[in-house]
C-alpha positions as CSV (number, residue, x, y, z in Angstrom):
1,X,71.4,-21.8,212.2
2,X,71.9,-22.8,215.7
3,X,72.7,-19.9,217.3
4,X,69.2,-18.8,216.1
5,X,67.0,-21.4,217.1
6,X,69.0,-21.4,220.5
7,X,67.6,-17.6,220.7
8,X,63.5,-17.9,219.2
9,X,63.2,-21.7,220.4
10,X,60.0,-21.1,222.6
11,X,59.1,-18.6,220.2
12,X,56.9,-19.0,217.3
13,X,57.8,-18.0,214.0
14,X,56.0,-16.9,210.8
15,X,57.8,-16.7,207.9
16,X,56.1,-13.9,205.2
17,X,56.8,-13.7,201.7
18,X,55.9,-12.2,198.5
19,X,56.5,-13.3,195.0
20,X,59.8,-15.0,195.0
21,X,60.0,-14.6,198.6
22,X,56.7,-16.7,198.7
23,X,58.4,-19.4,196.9
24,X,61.5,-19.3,199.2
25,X,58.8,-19.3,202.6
26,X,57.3,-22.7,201.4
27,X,60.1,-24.3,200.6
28,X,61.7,-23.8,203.8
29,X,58.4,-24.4,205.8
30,X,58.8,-27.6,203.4
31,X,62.0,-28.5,204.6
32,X,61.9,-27.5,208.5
33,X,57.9,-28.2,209.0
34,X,58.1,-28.3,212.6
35,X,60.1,-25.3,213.0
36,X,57.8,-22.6,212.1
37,X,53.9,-21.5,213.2
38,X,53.0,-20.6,209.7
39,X,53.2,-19.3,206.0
40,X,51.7,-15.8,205.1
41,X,52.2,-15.3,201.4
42,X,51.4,-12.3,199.4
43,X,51.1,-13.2,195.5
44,X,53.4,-15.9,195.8
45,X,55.2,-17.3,192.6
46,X,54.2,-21.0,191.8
47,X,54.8,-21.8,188.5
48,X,57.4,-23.7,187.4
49,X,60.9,-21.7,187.2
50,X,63.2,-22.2,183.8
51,X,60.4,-24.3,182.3
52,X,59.1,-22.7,178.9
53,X,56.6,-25.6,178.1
54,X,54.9,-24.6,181.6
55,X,51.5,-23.1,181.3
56,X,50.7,-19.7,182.9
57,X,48.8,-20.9,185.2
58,X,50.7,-24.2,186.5
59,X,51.8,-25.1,189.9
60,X,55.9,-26.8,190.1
61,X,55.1,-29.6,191.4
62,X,57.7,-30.0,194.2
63,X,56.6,-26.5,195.7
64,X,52.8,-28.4,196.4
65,X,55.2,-31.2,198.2
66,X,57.0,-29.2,199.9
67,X,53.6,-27.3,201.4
68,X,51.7,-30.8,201.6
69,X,55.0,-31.7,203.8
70,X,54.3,-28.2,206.2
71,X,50.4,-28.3,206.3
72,X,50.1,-30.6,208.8
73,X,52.3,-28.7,211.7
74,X,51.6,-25.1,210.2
75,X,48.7,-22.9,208.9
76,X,49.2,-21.5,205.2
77,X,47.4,-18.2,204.2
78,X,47.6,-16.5,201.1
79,X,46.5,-13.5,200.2
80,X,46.5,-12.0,196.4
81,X,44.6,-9.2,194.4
82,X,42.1,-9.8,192.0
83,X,43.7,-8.5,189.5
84,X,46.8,-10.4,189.8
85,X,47.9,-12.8,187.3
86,X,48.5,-16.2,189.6
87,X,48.1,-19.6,190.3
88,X,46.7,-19.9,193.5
89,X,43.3,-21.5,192.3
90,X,45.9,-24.2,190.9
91,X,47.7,-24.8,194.0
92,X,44.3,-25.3,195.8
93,X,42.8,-27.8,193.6
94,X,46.8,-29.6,193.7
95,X,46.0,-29.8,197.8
96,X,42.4,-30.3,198.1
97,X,39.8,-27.7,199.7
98,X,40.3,-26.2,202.7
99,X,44.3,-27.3,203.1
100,X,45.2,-23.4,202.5
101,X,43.7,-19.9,203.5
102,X,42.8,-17.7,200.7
103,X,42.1,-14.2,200.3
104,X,40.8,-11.8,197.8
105,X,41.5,-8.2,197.4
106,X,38.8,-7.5,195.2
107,X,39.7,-4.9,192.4
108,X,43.5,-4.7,193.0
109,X,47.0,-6.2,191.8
110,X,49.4,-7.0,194.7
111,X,52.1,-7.9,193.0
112,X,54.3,-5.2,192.5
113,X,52.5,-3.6,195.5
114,X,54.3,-0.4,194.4
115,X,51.4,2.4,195.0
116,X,50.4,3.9,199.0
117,X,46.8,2.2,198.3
118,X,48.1,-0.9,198.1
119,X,50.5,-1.1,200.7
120,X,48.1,0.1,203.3
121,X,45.9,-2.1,201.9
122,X,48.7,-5.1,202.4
123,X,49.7,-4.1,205.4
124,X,46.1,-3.8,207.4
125,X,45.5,-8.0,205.9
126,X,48.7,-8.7,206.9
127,X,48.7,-7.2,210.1
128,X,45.2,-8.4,210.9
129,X,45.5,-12.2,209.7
130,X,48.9,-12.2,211.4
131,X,47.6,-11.0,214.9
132,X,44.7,-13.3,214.4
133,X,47.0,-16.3,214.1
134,X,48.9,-14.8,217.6
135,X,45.3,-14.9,219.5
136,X,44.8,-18.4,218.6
137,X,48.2,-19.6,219.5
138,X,49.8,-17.3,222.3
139,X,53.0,-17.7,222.3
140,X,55.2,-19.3,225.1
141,X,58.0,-16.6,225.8
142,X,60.8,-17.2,227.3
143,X,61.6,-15.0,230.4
144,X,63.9,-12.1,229.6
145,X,67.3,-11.4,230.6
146,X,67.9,-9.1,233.3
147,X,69.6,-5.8,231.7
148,X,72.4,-4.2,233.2
Protein backbone atom coordinates (compact mmCIF):
# COMPACT_ATOMS: atom_id res chain seq x y z
CA UNK A 1 0.00 0.00 0.00
CA UNK A 2 1.19 3.47 -0.32
CA UNK A 3 0.63 4.81 2.82
CA UNK A 4 3.14 2.11 3.92
CA UNK A 5 5.97 2.41 1.72
CA UNK A 6 5.47 6.34 2.25
CA UNK A 7 6.26 5.32 6.17
CA UNK A 8 9.39 2.34 5.88
CA UNK A 9 10.71 3.78 2.45
CA UNK A 10 14.37 4.30 3.76
CA UNK A 11 13.82 1.38 5.78
CA UNK A 12 14.69 -2.09 5.01
CA UNK A 13 12.41 -4.77 5.20
CA UNK A 14 12.58 -8.55 5.82
CA UNK A 15 9.73 -10.35 5.25
CA UNK A 16 9.69 -13.93 7.55
CA UNK A 17 7.60 -16.77 7.03
CA UNK A 18 6.90 -20.24 7.94
CA UNK A 19 5.10 -22.91 6.11
CA UNK A 20 2.38 -21.33 4.20
CA UNK A 21 3.59 -18.01 5.29
CA UNK A 22 6.97 -19.05 3.53
CA UNK A 23 5.11 -19.53 0.36
CA UNK A 24 3.27 -16.18 0.66
CA UNK A 25 7.03 -14.34 1.62
CA UNK A 26 8.49 -15.51 -1.82
CA UNK A 27 5.88 -14.75 -3.82
CA UNK A 28 5.68 -11.38 -2.80
CA UNK A 29 9.61 -10.87 -2.70
CA UNK A 30 8.73 -12.36 -6.33
CA UNK A 31 6.46 -9.81 -7.23
CA UNK A 32 8.00 -6.55 -5.51
CA UNK A 33 11.94 -7.66 -5.72
CA UNK A 34 13.17 -4.40 -5.12
CA UNK A 35 11.08 -3.59 -2.26
CA UNK A 36 12.39 -5.83 0.36
CA UNK A 37 16.15 -6.66 1.91
CA UNK A 38 15.36 -10.25 2.26
CA UNK A 39 13.51 -13.73 2.77
CA UNK A 40 13.93 -15.59 6.11
CA UNK A 41 11.92 -18.81 5.78
CA UNK A 42 11.34 -21.38 8.37
CA UNK A 43 10.11 -24.84 6.79
CA UNK A 44 8.69 -23.15 3.99
CA UNK A 45 5.98 -25.05 1.80
CA UNK A 46 7.10 -25.61 -1.88
CA UNK A 47 5.34 -28.25 -3.31
CA UNK A 48 2.90 -27.79 -5.63
CA UNK A 49 -0.73 -26.79 -4.02
CA UNK A 50 -4.05 -28.73 -5.36
CA UNK A 51 -1.83 -30.97 -7.47
CA UNK A 52 -2.28 -34.84 -6.49
CA UNK A 53 0.08 -36.19 -9.33
CA UNK A 54 2.86 -33.91 -7.44
CA UNK A 55 5.62 -35.89 -5.79
CA UNK A 56 6.43 -35.25 -2.10
CA UNK A 57 9.27 -33.82 -2.65
CA UNK A 58 8.58 -31.45 -5.74
CA UNK A 59 9.17 -27.81 -6.01
CA UNK A 60 5.84 -25.58 -7.97
CA UNK A 61 7.51 -24.36 -10.36
CA UNK A 62 6.37 -20.73 -10.41
CA UNK A 63 7.40 -20.33 -6.62
CA UNK A 64 11.43 -21.04 -8.06
CA UNK A 65 10.44 -18.07 -10.62
CA UNK A 66 9.15 -15.98 -8.43
CA UNK A 67 12.56 -16.47 -6.03
CA UNK A 68 14.88 -16.59 -9.25
CA UNK A 69 12.99 -13.09 -9.93
CA UNK A 70 14.01 -11.67 -6.01
CA UNK A 71 17.54 -13.33 -5.73
CA UNK A 72 19.26 -10.86 -7.45
CA UNK A 73 18.09 -7.64 -5.23
CA UNK A 74 17.63 -9.76 -1.94
CA UNK A 75 19.27 -12.52 0.12
CA UNK A 76 17.13 -15.84 0.78
CA UNK A 77 17.82 -17.97 3.95
CA UNK A 78 16.07 -20.86 4.91
CA UNK A 79 16.20 -22.58 7.76
CA UNK A 80 14.49 -26.20 8.49
CA UNK A 81 14.87 -29.18 11.00
CA UNK A 82 16.28 -32.34 10.07
CA UNK A 83 13.60 -34.03 10.73
CA UNK A 84 11.22 -32.13 8.71
CA UNK A 85 9.68 -33.55 5.75
CA UNK A 86 10.62 -30.75 2.90
CA UNK A 87 11.73 -29.78 -0.31
CA UNK A 88 14.40 -27.51 0.21
CA UNK A 89 17.23 -29.83 -1.33
CA UNK A 90 14.69 -29.52 -4.41
CA UNK A 91 14.49 -25.91 -4.56
CA UNK A 92 18.28 -25.73 -4.43
CA UNK A 93 19.12 -27.96 -7.22
CA UNK A 94 15.96 -25.86 -9.27
CA UNK A 95 18.32 -22.48 -8.59
CA UNK A 96 21.81 -23.72 -8.65
CA UNK A 97 24.31 -23.80 -5.62
CA UNK A 98 24.83 -21.12 -3.64
CA UNK A 99 21.59 -18.87 -4.89
CA UNK A 100 19.90 -19.58 -1.31
CA UNK A 101 21.12 -19.90 2.43
CA UNK A 102 20.43 -23.13 4.14
CA UNK A 103 20.31 -24.28 7.53
CA UNK A 104 20.07 -27.42 9.47
CA UNK A 105 18.79 -28.00 12.77
CA UNK A 106 20.15 -31.18 13.29
CA UNK A 107 17.85 -33.67 15.17
CA UNK A 108 14.60 -31.56 15.22
CA UNK A 109 11.20 -30.94 13.20
CA UNK A 110 10.39 -27.24 12.80
CA UNK A 111 7.43 -27.42 11.33
CA UNK A 112 4.79 -27.30 13.74
CA UNK A 113 7.37 -25.61 16.00
CA UNK A 114 4.83 -26.28 18.80
CA UNK A 115 7.14 -27.47 21.90
CA UNK A 116 9.47 -24.50 24.24
CA UNK A 117 12.68 -26.40 22.67
CA UNK A 118 11.98 -25.56 19.57
CA UNK A 119 10.85 -22.21 19.68
CA UNK A 120 13.92 -21.15 21.50
CA UNK A 121 15.70 -23.01 19.36
CA UNK A 122 13.83 -20.86 16.24
CA UNK A 123 14.02 -17.93 17.79
CA UNK A 124 17.99 -17.75 18.77
CA UNK A 125 18.62 -18.69 14.39
CA UNK A 126 16.24 -16.40 13.64
CA UNK A 127 17.32 -13.70 15.73
CA UNK A 128 20.97 -14.29 14.98
CA UNK A 129 20.82 -14.68 11.00
CA UNK A 130 18.42 -11.73 11.06
CA UNK A 131 20.85 -9.32 13.08
CA UNK A 132 23.65 -10.71 11.03
CA UNK A 133 21.89 -9.55 7.82
CA UNK A 134 21.32 -5.84 9.78
CA UNK A 135 25.42 -5.65 10.40
CA UNK A 136 26.03 -6.19 6.86
CA UNK A 137 23.49 -3.76 5.52
CA UNK A 138 22.84 -0.85 8.22
CA UNK A 139 20.02 0.53 7.55
CA UNK A 140 19.47 4.20 6.38
CA UNK A 141 16.78 5.62 8.95
CA UNK A 142 14.98 8.32 8.38
CA UNK A 143 15.17 11.03 11.11
CA UNK A 144 12.30 10.95 13.64
CA UNK A 145 9.57 13.14 14.18
CA UNK A 146 9.75 15.46 16.90
CA UNK A 147 7.03 14.31 19.70
CA UNK A 148 4.85 16.61 21.32
Amino acid sequence: APWFQQRVARVPLYLVGTCSGGRAAIELAGRYPDRFAGLLLIAPLLQTLFDPESEPDSVDPELVEYLRASLDHVFAWILVGEDDLCDVPRLVECLGPDRVEVEVVPGMALHFADHPPIQRELYRRLSTRLSAALATKPPDLPAQPARR
